[in-house]
N, C-alpha and C positions, 0 to 999 in steps of 0.2 A: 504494500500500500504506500504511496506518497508520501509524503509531510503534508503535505497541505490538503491532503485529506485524514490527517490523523485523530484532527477535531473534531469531525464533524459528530451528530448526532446519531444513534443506532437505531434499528428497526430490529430486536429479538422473537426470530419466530419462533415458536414454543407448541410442538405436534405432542394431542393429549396421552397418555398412556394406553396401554395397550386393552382391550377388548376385548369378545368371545367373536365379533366378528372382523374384528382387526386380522385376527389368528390365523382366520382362513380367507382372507381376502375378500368378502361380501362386501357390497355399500352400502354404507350406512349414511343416510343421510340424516333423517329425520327420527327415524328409531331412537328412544331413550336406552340407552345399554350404562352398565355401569361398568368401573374399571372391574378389569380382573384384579388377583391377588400381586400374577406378577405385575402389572402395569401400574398398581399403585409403587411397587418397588421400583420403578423405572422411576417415576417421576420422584420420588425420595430421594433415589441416589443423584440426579441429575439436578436437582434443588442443595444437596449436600456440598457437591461439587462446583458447580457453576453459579449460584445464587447466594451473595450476602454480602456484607460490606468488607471492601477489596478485591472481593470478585468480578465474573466476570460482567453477572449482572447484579449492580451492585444498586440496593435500593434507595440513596439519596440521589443516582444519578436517575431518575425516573418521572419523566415528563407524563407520564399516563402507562394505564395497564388494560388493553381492550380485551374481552373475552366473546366471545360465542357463546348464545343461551346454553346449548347442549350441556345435558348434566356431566360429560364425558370429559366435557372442557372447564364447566366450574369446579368439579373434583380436582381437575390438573391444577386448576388457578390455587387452590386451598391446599393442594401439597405440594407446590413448588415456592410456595413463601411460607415463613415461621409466622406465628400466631401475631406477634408483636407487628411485622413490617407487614401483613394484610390492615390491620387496625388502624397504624397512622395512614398506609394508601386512599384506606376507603373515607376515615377522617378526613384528610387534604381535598375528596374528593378528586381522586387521582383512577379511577377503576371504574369502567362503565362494562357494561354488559351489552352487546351490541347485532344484530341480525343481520350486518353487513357481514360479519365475520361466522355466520352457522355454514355449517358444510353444503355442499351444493346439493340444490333436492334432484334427490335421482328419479322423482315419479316413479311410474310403472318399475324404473328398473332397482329399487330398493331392495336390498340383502340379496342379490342376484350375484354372482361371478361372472366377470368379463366373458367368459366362454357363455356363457348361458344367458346374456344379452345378447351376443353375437349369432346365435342360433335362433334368437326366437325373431331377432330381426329379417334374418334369411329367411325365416318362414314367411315374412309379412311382403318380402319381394324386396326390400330394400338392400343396401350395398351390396349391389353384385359385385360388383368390380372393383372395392376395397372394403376391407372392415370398418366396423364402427371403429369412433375414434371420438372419446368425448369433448375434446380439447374444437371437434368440427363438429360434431351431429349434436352435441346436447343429450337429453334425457325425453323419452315419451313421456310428457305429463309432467314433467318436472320442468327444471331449469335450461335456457341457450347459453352456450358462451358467453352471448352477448349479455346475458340479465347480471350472469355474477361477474362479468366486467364491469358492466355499469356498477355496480354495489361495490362493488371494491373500491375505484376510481373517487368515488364520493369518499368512502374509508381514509384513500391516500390525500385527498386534499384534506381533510383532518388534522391529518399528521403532517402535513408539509404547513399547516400552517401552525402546529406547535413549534414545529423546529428549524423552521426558517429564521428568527430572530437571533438560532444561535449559533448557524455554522461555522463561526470562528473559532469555538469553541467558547464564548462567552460566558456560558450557563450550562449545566448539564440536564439536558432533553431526550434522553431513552426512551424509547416504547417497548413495550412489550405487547403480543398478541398470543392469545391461547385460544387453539384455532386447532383444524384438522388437516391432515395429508392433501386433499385435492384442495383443497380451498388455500390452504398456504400457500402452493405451487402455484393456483392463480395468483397470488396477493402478490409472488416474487416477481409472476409474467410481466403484472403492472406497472411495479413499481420501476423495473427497467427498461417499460414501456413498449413491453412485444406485447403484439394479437395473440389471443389466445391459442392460436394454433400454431405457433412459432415452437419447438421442442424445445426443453427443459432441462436436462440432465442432473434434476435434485429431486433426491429419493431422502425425505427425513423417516428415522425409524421414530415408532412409538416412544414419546415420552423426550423426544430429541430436544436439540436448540439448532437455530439457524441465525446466520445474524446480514442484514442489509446496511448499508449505507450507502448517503449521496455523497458522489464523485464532484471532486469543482477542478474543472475544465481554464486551464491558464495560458488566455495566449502573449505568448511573447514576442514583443514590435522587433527586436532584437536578433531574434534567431532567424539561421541562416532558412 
């Protein structure tokens, strides 16, 4: 990374722990699931490691904390901060709760396997000549690319206007988001500003962290 982008402010993406149907790959969109045993220990250890002051996310640097209603996501939110640093957040009013951030609704194709979307679509006459692809086709009855674009993009002007006052590093402006696997992956598409159908190459596992920042761009009158 730069210097001169050493300041700026972070975007922590935060994928909830793990599931019954994390496990086997089902979508979960809208389904209330609670964590598993292991997935509460994912997000303990990864809260142990990565979250407190010093680290990496460290809670006086914390401009805001958004979550997804999903019980799957406030669970993660409640064990990845100690009792004390939830308290002063929600005090400061620093912690919203937010439905730009719930997983993307899969409609019809909920707790289904990619294979098993894939085939009920070939039955309906659709993609012949390539597979589905959610990132192009969307969800029957659920969401387009385009809707959880749109809801995202609102989410990032949010946040560009927490943290634009401070990317000199002025002030410390962190976000964090506790969010799920497809929806993060969108959140990252936007923030560096691909079409949803642009490829991706970030697989967060359960219980993970990811982290974003803005780049500043310097041009110099000087160089050759």
């Amino acid at each position: 990374m730069a210097d001169k982008d050493a300041g700026t402010p972070r975007v922590y993406l935060a994928r909830h722990g793990e599931t019954e149907w994390t496990k086997n790959g089902r979508y979960t969109g809208i389904t209330e699931l609670e964590l598993t045993e292991n997935g509460v220990q994912q997000v303990l250890g990864t809260g142990k490691i990565l979250v407190g002051p010093g680290k990496l996310i460290d809670p006086v640097k914390l401009a805001h904390v958004f979550i997804s209603p999903r019980k799957r996501a406030l669970a993660t939110f409640d064990l990845l901060f100690d009792r004390v640093v939830k308290e002063a957040l929600i005090k400061d009013e620093k912690v919203t709760t937010t439905e730009e951030l719930a997983e993307w609704d899969y409609g019809k194709y909920e707790g289904l396997l990619t294979k098993e979307i894939r085939a009920r679509r070939k039955d309906q006459g659709l993609d012949q000549d390539k597979p589905w692809d959610i990132w192009r086709d969307g969800c029957e009855d659920g969401e387009t690319a385009q809707q959880v674009s749109d809801r995202l993009d609102e989410l990032i002007k949010k946040i560009h206007t927490l943290q634009s006052p401070y990317m000199h590093g002025e002030e410390a402006a962190d976000v964090v988001l506790v969010a799920h696997g497809h929806l993060l992956r969108a959140f990252a598409k936007r923030w560096l500003k691909y079409p949803m159908e642009t490829p991706l190459s970030m697989m967060m596992e359960p219980g993970g962290i990811g982290i974003l920042r803005h780049v500043i761009t310097v041009f110099n009158a000087h160089s050759p």
